[in-house]
Each structure stands twice: as structure tokens, then as C-alpha cells.
N, C-alpha and C positions, 0 to 999 in steps of 0.2 A: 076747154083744156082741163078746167077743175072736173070733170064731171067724166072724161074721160080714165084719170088718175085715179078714181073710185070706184071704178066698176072693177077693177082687176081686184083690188084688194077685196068688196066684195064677192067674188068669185071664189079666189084663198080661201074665204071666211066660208063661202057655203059648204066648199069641198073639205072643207076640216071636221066641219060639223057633221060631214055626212060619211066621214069615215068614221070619228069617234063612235057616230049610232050604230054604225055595221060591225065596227068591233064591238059593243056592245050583244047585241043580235048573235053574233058568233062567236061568243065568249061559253055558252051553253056547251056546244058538241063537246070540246075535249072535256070538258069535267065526264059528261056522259061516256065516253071513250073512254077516261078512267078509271070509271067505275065499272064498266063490262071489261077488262083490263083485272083489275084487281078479285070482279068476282071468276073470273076464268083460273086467274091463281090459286082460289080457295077450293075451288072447284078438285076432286081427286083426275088423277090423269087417267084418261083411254085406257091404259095400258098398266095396271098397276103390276108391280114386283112379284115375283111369285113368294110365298111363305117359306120359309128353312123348311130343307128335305130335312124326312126321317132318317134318324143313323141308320147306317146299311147294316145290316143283318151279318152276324159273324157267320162265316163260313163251318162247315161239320169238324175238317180239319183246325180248326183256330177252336171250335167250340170243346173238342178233344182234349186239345194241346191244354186249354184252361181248365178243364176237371181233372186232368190227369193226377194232381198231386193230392187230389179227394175220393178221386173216385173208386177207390177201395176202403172208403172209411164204412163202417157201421150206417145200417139203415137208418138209425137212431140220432147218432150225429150227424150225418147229411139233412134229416129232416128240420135241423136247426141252424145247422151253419150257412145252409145255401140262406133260407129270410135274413137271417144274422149281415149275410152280406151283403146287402142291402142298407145296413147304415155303418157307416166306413169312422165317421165320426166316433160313433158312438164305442167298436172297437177298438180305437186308440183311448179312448178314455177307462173302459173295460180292461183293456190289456196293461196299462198302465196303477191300476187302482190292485188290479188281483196280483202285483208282481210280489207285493207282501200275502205272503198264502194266507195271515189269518184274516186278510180282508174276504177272504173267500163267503166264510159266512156272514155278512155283512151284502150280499149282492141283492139279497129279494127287497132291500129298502132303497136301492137306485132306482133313480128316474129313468132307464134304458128298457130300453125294448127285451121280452120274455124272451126272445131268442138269443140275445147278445147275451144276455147273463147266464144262458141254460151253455153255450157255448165257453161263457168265461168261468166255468166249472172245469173247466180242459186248459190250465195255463199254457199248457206247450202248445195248445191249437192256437189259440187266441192271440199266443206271442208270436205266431209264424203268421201268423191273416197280421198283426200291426206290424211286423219287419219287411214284409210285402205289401202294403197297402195300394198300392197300383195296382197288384194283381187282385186283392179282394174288391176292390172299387170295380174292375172290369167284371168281374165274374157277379158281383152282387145285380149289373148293369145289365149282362146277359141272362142273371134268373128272371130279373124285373121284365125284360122284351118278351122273353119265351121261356115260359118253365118247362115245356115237353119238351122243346130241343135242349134244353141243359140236362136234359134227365136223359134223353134218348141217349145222347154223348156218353155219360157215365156209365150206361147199358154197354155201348159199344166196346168201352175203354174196360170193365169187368168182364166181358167176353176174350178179350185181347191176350190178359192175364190170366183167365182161364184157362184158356187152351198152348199158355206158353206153359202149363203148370205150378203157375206163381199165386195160383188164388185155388184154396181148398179148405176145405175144415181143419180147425186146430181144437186147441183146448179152451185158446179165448173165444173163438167166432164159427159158427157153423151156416153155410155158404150152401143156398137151394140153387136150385136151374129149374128152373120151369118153364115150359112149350106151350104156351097161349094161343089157342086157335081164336083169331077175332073177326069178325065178320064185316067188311070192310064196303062200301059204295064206289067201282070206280067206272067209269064212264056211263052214271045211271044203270049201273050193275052189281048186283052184289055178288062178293068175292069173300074168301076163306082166305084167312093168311097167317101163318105161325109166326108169332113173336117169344123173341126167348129172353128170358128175365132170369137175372141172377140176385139174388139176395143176398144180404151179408146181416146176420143178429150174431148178437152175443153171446155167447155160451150160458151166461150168467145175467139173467134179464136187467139187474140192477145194479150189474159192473159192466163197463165198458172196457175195453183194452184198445188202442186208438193203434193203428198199425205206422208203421215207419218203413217208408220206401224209395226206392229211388225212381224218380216214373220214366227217367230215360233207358232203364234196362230191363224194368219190372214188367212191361209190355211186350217187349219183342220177345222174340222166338228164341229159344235156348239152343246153343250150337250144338251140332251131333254130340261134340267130343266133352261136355257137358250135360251129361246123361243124367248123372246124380251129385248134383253139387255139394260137397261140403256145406257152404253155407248158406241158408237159406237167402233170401232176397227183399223177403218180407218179415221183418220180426216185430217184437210189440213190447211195449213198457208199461210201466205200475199202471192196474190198471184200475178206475175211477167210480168210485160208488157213488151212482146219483140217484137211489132209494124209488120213488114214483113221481119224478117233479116234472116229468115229459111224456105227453103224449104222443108229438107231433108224429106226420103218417106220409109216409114216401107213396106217390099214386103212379107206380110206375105203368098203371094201363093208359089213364088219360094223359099222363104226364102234369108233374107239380105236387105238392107239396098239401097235406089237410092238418088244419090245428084243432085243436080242442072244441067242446061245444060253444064257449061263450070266446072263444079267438084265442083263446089260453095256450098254455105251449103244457103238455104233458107228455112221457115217454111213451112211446108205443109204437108199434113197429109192425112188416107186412102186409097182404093187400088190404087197401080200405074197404071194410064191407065183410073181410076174412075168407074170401073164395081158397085160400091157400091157408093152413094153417103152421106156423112154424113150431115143432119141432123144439123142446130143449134138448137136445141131445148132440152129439157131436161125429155126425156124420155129414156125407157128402148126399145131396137128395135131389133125386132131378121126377119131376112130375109132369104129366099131359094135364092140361084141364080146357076144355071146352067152353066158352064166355061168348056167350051174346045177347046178353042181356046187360040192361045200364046197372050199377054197383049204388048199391043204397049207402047215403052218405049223408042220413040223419042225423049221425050222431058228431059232426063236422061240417067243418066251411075250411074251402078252397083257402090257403092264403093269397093275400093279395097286400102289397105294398102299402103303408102311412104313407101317402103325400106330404102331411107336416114334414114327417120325420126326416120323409130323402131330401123334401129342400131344404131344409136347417144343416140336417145331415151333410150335403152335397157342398152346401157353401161352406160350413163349417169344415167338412175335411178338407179342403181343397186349400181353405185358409188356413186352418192349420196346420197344413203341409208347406204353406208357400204357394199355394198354386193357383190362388182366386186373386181377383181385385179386393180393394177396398184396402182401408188402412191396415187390416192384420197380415195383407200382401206385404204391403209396403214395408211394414215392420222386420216381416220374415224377410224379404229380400236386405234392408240394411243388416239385419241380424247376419245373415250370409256373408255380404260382402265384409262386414268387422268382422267376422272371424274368420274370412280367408285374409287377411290383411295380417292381424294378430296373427294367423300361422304363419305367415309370408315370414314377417316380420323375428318371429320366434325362431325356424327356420335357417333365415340370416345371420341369427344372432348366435343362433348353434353352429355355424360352419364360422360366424368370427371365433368364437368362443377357441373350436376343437381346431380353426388355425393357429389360433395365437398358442394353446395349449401344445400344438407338435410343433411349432415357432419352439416356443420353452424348451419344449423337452429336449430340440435338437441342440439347443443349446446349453444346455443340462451336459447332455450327454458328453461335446463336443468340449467344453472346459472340464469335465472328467476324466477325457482321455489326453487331454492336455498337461491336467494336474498329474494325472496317471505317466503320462512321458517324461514328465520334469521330476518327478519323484525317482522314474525309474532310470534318467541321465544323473541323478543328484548322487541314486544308491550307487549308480556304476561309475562313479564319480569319486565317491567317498572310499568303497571299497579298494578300487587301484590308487589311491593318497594313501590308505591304510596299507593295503601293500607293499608300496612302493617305502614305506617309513619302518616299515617290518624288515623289507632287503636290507634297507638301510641301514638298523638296528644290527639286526642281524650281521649284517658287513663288519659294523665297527665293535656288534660284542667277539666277532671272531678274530679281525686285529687286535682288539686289545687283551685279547686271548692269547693267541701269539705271540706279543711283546709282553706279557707278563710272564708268557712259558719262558722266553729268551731270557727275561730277564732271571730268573729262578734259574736257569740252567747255567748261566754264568756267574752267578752267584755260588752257586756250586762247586762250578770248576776254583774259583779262591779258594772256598775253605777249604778244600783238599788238598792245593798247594801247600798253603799256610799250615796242614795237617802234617803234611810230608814232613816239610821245612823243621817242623819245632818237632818232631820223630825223629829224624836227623842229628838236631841240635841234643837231643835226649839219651842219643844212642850216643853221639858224641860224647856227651857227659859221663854217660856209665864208662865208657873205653876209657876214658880219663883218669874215671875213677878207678878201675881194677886196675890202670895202670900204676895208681898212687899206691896201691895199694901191693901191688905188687914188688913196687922198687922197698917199700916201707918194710915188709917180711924179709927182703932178701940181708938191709941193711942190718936187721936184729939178726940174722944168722951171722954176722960174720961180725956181730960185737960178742955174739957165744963164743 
């Protein structure tokens, strides 16, 4: 029986034994499970995300719409202001700094890009690029993708105006057309094709006169019955001596923009190379020229964007607009929100204010007409007491006018009696008398 009682319990004992070793044994796979587990994680996936698409490409009409309020500037100023827009940043700080004109001369010691300051020589340009800055940020955005379709644009939008009559030679700017025959490649073919270029120089190589227009009317077609306008459509202001400090070079064949030989910005102006020669003179000039050959451009390099500049540039305008992250976001957004509050607030306090102020007033007014009622029941008041003591007067100085007549006229009528009476008595006396006198003579006669 003892011997029976032990065999079960070693039984237990072996089967425990022999599971502890098996878990043992297969304690291994999962760790390994979790390690092919973990390296599948690290692992990149099948199917990675595709990269951010490229911005899509502005459209000809969008890329019009955006040069139109330039694109009658000066050959000379275009060749500056398009690089110039390209740091958006640096424009507000430019626009800002020249708004005292004598900082003007003070611009060649700023740390800003040669074209922002060749540009912040033009307060009124450089003030209209910082009071738009969304529009110069797009348009700097659009020269940077494609300088030949920002140029082509401008071609288009200076043809527009040409043939509405709104772009011609004046006294400040003398305006070429020229017919570029260029020889073109298209289906493994070469082709002839005329391109027409309009140019716009100075009159005065070292004075600018910057035009001012309106570009919603200044392109379209002038109505029949606006044959000869009064007043022109295009006019122009003081206009801007900047001596030799610009070369820069409108490449209206390739499309884009040439600076100086060491990247410099210098005035200069016409085709790169000189296939066309302008003209000081102040006529309208339209030329043929023939080109098929590449344009020597030796004495220049193509511009092309600072990288540094537009990222610093980009986040920095963006911030300083309010429009990026990072703490000067944030800043500018409370900045916002406390001062739409503080207006809110200002606002409220002007309509309590000019409540309470016609509150006042109407009460002002309303105890003046009040005062003004009781003044004017007091006068009519006063005046009928004062009449009314006048009748009165009047009344009793007329009875006793009366009774003083009466009484005077009976007084009267005595003394008269009394007058008669002792007249009587008087007359009495004398009859008396000559009677005595009588009887007295008769008595002496008859003692004769």
C-alpha cells in the first residue's frame, strides 16, 4: 500500500520536471519572434509616401493678372524689382528704413540684397511692394519658378496697352516694338517664328520717371466714343535720379533677368548683347531684326536666387507678417488677438461714452425746455398779475377821480350860494343905505 501511494506522487514529480524543461526549451522562439517583429518595424515600408508635389505652375492668365501693375515700368526698374521680389523680408525692412528720405543715402551700408536697395531708391515702389506683400511674395515666387514666363506675361500685358493706345513715347520714356524673327525646333523641325518685344527706357538714361496706372482700364480697349481722351490714363511723377548704380538687363529673347559681371546690380538696359540699340530720343520705333544666333553674354550672368536669402527671407517674412510658426507666430497672433480686444473694447466704451453723452444731452435739453416752459407760464403769469393790478389801479385812480370831481363840483355849487346870499345881503345894505339916506335929505329940506 506504502509503495503504491509513491508512485503517483513520483509521476507529478516527473511530469513537472518535464514541463519546467520544455518551457525551458521554448522560451527561445518568442524572444526570436520578437526580434523579427521589431526588426520589420525598423524596417521602411513596401510602399513608401510619395514626396510633396511641386507647386503647380501659375496659369498665363494668373501670371498677367500679377505683372500687370508692373508691367509698364521701365526696362530698368523691372530689372530690379522682379530679383528684389524675391526677398519679401527684406522689402519690409527696406520700405520701412527709406520712409525717412534721408535714410536714402544711407542704403549702400545695409546688409540687403543689391536689388532691394537699387529698388528702395523708388520710395513709392518699394512702399506699394511692403503695403502688398502677399502680392510681392507671389510674384517674387513666380520670377524664382519661371523667369521667361514672368517676362513673357509682361510682353503680353505691354502689347495689350499698346494697341489700346495707352503705351507710347512721352517725354519721360521712349517705347521700341520690335519683330524678332527666331528660329525655333518643333517636332525635330526647325521653324521661323516672330516675336514682338516692346521696350520701355527712359528718356533720360539717369532719370527714371516710374508710371502710375490703373491696370484694370489701362489694358483693355478704349470705347469708340473715347476716341481721344481728355485725360490720359498713364501719367508719371518726380522723376528719380539714380546716376550709374544699375546695370541690371531685361533678357527679353531668353527670358530673365542679367546682372552685372561680378553679380552686381548696375543700370543698363535693352537686349543683352545690343542686337537692338536704343535710341535717346523720344520717338515711337518699331524694328525687323533677324536672330539666330546665341547672344554673347560675357559681360553678365543670368540672375538666379540666394538660397540663404529666400529661406531666412521666407520665414522671416511670413513671421513677420504673422504668417509662419515658431514663437514670433505666436507673438503676432496674441499681438492680434489684444488688439482686436483693446478695439472691441474701445469701441464699447465709445458707444457707452456717446450713449451716456445723448443720455445727457437729452436731458440737458429736456430740463431747458422745461425751465424754458416755467419761465415762460411765470412771465405770462406775472404779466396778467401786472395787468390785472393796472385795471385795478386804473379802476380805483378813475373813481377816485370821480369822487374828487364830485366832490369839487359841490363844493362849488356852496360857494356860489354863499356868493349870492352875502350879494343879496350887500345889495340889501346899500337899499338900506340910500334909503337912509334918502329919508335924511328930505328931513333937512323941510327944517329949510
Amino acid at each position: 500500500m506504502q509503495r503504491r501511494k509513491v508512485f503517483p506522487l513520483l509521476v507529478v514529480l516527473a511530469t513537472w520536471m518535464t514541463g519546467g524543461a520544455f518551457a525551458q526549451t521554448t522560451s527561445g522562439p518568442p524572444a526570436a519572434a520578437a526580434s523579427v517583429e521589431s526588426a520589420n518595424a525598423a524596417a521602411p515600408p513596401a510602399n513608401p509616401a510619395a514626396p510633396p508635389s511641386a507647386p503647380v505652375a501659375n496659369s498665363e492668365a494668373d501670371l498677367e493678372k500679377l505683372v500687370g501693375p508692373i508691367a509698364l515700368y521701365p526696362d530698368p526698374l523691372l530689372a530690379v524689382l522682379l530679383p528684389a521680389s524675391a526677398y519679401p523680408v527684406e522689402i519690409v525692412q527696406a520700405a520701412r528704413f527709406v520712409k525717412d528720405t534721408n535714410n536714402i543715402a544711407k542704403l549702400d551700408s545695409q546688409p540687403w540684397d543689391d536689388n532691394v536697395k537699387a529698388v528702395a531708391r523708388f520710395p513709392d515702389v518699394i512702399a506699394k511692394m511692403d503695403a502688398d506683400i502677399g502680392w510681392t511674395s507671389q510674384l517674387g515666387q513666380a520670377f524664382v519658378d519661371d523667369q521667361k514666363a514672368v517676362m513673357d506675361a509682361i510682353q503680353k500685358m505691354r502689347g495689350k496697352a499698346e494697341q489700346a493706345g495707352n503705351l507710347k513715347s512721352t517725354p519721360q520714356q521712349v517705347v521700341t516694338t520690335t519683330n524678332e524673327v527666331v528660329e525655333k525646333t518643333v517636332e525635330q523641325q526647325a521653324v521661323y517664328v516672330t516675336n514682338t518685344i516692346v521696350q520701355i527706357q527712359p528718356s533720360q538714361p539717369q532719370t527714371i520717371y516710374v508710371p502710375q496706372y490703373n491696370p484694370a482700364v489701362v489694358y483693355a480697349p478704349a470705347p469708340a466714343y473715347a476716341y481721344n481722351p481728355v485725360a490720359p490714363l498713364v501719367t508719371f511723377g518726380v522723376g528719380m535720379a539714380v546716376g550709374a548704380a544699375i546695370a541690371n538687363d531685361c533678357d527679353w529673347h531668353s527670358g530673365g533677368v542679367y546682372v552685372g559681371p561680378r553679380g552686381g546690380v548696375a543700370w543698363g538696359g535693352g537686349y543683352h548683347g545690343g542686337e537692338v540699340e536704343i535710341e535717346n530720343v523720344n520717338v515711337n520705333r518699331t524694328a525687323n531684326v533677324n536672330r539666330t544666333a546665341n547672344v554673347n553674354r560675357a559681360n553678365g550672368q543670368q540672375w538666379q536666387a540666394d538660397p540663404n536669402r529666400r529661406t531666412s527671407s521666407a520665414t522671416a517674412s511670413a513671421e513677420a507678417r504673422g504668417w509662419g510658426g515658431g514663437q514670433a507666430s505666436q507673438n503676432a497672433s496674441q499681438a492680434r488677438t489684444q488688439a482686436s480686444q483693446n478695439a472691441s473694447a474701445a469701441r464699447s466704451q465709445a458707444s457707452q461714452n456717446a450713449s451716456a453723452a445723448r443720455s445727457q444731452a437729452s436731458q440737458n435739453a429736456s430740463a431747458k425746455r422745461s425751465q424754458a416752459q416755467q419761465n415762460t407760464s411765470a412771465a405770462r403769469s406775472q404779466a396778467s398779475q401786472n395787468a390785472s393790478a393796472a385795471r385795478s389801479q386804473a379802476s380805483q385812480n378813475a373813481s377816485a377821480a370821480r369822487s374828487q370831481a364830485s366832490q369839487q363840483g359841490a363844493s362849488s355849487s356852496g360857494r356860489s350860494s354863499a356868493f349870492n346870499s352875502s350879494g343879496g345881503a350887500a345889495q340889501a345894505r346899500a337899499s338900506g343905505a340910500r334909503g337912509s339916506a334918502s329919508r335924511g335929505g328930505g328931513g333937512g329940506g323941510r327944517r329949510r
